[in-house]
C-alpha positions as CSV (number, residue, x, y, z in Angstrom):
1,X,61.1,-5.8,0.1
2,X,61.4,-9.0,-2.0
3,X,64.4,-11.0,-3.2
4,X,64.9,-13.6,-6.0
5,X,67.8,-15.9,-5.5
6,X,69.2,-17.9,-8.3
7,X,71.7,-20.3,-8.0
8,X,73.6,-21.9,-11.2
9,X,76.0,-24.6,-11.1
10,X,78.9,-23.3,-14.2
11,X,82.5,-23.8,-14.8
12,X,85.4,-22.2,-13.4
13,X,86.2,-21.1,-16.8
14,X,83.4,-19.5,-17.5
15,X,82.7,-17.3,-14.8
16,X,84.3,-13.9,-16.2
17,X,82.0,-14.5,-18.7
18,X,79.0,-15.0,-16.3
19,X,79.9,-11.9,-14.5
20,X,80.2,-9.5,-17.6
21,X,76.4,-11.0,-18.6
22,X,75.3,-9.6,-14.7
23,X,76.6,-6.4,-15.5
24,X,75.9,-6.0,-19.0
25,X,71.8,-7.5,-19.2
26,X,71.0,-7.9,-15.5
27,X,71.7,-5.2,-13.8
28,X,70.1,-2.7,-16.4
29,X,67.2,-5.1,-16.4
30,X,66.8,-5.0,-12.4
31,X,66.9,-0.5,-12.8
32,X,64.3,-0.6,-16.1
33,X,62.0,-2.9,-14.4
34,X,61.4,-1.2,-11.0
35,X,64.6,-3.5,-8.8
36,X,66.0,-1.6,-5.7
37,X,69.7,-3.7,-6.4
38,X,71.8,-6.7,-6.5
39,X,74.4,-9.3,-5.5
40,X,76.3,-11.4,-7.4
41,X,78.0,-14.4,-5.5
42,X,80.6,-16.4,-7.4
43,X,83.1,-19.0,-6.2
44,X,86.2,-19.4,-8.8
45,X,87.1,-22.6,-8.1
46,X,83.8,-24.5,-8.6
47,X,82.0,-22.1,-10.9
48,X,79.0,-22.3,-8.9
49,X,77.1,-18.5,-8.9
50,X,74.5,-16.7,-6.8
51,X,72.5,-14.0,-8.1
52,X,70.3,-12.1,-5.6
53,X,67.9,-9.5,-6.9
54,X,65.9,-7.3,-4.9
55,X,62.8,-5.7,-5.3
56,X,60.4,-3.2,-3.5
57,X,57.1,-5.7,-3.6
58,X,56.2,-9.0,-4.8
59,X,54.3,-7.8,-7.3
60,X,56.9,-5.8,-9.1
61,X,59.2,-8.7,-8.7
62,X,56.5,-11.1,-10.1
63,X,56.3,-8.6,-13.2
64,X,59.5,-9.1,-14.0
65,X,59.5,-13.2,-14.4
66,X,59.3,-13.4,-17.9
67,X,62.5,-11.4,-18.7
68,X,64.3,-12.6,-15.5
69,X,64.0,-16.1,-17.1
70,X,65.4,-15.0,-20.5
71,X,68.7,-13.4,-18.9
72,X,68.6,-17.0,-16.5
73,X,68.7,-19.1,-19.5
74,X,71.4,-16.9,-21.5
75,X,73.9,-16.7,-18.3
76,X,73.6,-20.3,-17.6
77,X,74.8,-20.9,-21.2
78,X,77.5,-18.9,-20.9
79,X,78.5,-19.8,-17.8
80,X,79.1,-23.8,-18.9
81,X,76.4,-24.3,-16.6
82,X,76.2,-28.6,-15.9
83,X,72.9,-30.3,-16.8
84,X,71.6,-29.1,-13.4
85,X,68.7,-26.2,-14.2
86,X,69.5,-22.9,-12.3
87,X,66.8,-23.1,-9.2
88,X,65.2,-20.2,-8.5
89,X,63.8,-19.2,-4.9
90,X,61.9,-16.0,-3.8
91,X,62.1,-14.4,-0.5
92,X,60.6,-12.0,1.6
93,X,63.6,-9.4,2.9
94,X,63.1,-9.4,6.6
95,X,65.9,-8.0,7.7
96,X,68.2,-5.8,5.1
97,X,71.7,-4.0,6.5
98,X,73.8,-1.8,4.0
């Protein structure tokens, strides 16, 4: 299993917002491209977000770059996000506990 962690810096009044977008565009994304799930992080106060997406192989999380980066854009607009791009790491799951 693979994960792709993106972390966006966004305003406190803004994140409703950010989390409606996760629900609304990500998560059907992650189910219509092959994802096994994800996490949503967000702390109120600072409007700083964590978005973990995981996916059964590197290769189906690779396929799914060029959408991922539209719905990364989009959120980070909504979400206020400073002049601080959203960084984007990927990860291999090594240990997963649910």
């Amino acid at each position: 299993m693979h994960a792709r962690v993106t972390t966006v810096a966004g305003s406190p009044e803004a994140a409703e917002q950010g989390i409606a977008n996760f629900r609304e565009n990500v998560l059907p994304m992650i189910r219509e491209t092959g994802g096994r799930g994800a996490i949503l992080l967000i702390d109120r106060e600072t409007g700083q977000g964590v978005a973990i997406t995981l996916w059964p192989d590197e290769e189906t999380m690779r396929a799914s770059e060029e959408r991922a980066n539209e719905l990364r854009r989009e959120a980070a607009q909504q979400m206020g996000a400073t002049a601080q791009e959203p960084r984007v790491d990927r990860y291999e799951v090594a240990v997963l506990e649910v």
